[in-house]
C-alpha positions in Angstrom: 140.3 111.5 137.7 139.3 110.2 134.3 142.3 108.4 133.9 141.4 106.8 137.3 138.1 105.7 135.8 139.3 104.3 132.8 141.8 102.1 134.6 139.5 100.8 137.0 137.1 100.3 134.4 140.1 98.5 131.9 140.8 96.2 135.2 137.5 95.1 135.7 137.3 94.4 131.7 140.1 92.2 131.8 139.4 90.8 134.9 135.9 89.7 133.8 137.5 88.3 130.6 139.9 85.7 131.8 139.4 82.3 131.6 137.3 80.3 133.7 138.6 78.1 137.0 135.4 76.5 137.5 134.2 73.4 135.7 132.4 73.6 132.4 131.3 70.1 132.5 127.4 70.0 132.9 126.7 68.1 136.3 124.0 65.3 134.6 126.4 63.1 132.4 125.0 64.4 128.5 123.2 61.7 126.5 126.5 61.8 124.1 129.2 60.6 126.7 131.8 58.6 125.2 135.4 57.8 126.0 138.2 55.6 124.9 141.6 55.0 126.6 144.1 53.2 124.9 147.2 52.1 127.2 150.2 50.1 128.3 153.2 49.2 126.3 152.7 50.5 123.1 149.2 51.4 124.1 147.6 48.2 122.9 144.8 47.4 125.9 141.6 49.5 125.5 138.8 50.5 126.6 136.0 52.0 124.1 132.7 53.2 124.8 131.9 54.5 121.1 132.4 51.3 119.9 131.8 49.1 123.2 134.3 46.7 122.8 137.4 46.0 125.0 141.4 45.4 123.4 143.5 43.2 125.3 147.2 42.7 125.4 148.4 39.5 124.6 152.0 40.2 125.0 153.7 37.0 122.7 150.3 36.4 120.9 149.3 40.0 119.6 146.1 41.4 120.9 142.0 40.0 121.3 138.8 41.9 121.6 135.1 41.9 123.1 132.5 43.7 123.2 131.6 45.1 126.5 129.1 47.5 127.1 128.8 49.7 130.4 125.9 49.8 131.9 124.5 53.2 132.3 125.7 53.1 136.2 129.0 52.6 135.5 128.8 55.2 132.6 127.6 57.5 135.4 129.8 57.0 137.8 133.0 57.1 135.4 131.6 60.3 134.3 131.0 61.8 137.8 135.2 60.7 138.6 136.2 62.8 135.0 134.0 65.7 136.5 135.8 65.4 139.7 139.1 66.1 137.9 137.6 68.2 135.0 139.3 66.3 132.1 138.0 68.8 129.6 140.1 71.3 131.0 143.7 71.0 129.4 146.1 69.3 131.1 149.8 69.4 132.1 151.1 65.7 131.2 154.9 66.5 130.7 157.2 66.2 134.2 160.2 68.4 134.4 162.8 65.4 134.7 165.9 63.9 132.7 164.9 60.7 133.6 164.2 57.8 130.6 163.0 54.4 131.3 162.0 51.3 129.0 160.0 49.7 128.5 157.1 52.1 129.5 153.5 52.7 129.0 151.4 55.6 126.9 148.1 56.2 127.7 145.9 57.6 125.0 142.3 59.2 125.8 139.4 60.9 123.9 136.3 61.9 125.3 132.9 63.6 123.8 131.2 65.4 125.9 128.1 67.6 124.4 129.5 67.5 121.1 132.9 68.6 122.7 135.6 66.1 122.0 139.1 66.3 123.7 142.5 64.0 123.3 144.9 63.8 126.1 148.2 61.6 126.1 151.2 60.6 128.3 153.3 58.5 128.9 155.6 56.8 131.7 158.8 57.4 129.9 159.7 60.3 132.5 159.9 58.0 135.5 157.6 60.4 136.9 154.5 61.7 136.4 152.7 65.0 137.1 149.7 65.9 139.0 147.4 65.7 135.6 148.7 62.5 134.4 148.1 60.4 137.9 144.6 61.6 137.7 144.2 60.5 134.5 146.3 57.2 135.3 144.4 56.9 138.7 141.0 57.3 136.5 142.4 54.3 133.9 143.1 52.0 136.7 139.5 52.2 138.2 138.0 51.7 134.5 140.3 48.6 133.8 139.8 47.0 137.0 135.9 47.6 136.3 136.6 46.2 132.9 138.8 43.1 134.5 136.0 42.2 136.7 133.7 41.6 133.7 132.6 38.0 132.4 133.6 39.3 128.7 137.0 40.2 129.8 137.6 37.2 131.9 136.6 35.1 128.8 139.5 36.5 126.6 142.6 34.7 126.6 145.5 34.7 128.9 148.7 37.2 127.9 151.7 35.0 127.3 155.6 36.6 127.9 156.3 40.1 128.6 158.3 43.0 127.7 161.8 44.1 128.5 
């Protein structure tokens, strides 16, 4: 009977020990959010919130930069969509595949969150992409169309050529 008791009591140990499935991201975006995501072929657009300044890709011409600041809306709501997929939480980026393909993008992200910060990269050089990495690609498109729609993006110059 007492070895009965001391594996029940060994389970719920263990059991209470394992890691936790919920999200450890506090609900209220902290006062020290930041992110930057660097991406495209060879990851030279970006988008920087601990500097506030945007990178474009020029293509031919190299790359130009502004400063853009988020207002604290958009800060919010960006915040609320990396809750949504918990992007503290590590992340499985590599697909199972053979599959190569150039040219491709790499997307490059670090974010500090209550004095927490956290790298995640990828890229499209699988062909496909896992679950993980279209979240995080899904997340980047919604910040660079944001980021597009601004006059301090708009006022950068036009890419010339392209990439093969």
């Amino acid at each position: 009977m007492k070895k009965l008791w001391m594996i029940i009591l060994i389970t719920v140990v263990l059991t209470a020990c394992g890691t936790a499935s919920g999200n450890s991201m506090p609900e209220a975006m902290p006062e020290d959010f930041n992110f930057s995501v660097k991406f495209g072929v060879s990851s030279k657009n970006q988008v920087n919130t601990y500097t506030d300044t945007i990178t474009k890709d020029l293509i031919a011409n190299g790359t130009a930069t502004a400063d853009l600041t988020l207002t604290d809306e958009e800060m919010q709501d960006i915040y609320k969509k990396m809750r949504e997929i918990n992007i503290m939480e590590e992340k499985d980026l590599i697909p199972d595949t053979n599959c190569g393909q150039e040219p491709h993008t790499d997307d490059s992200w670090k974010i500090t969150i209550k004095g927490e910060t956290i790298t995640h990269e990828w890229t499209e050089s699988y062909c496909e992409l896992t679950d993980d990495a279209r979240k995080l690609y899904d997340l980047r498109q919604e910040i660079w169309q944001l980021v597009r729609s601004k006059d301090e993006y708009k006022q950068l110059p036009k890419a010339e050529g392209g990439y093969s």
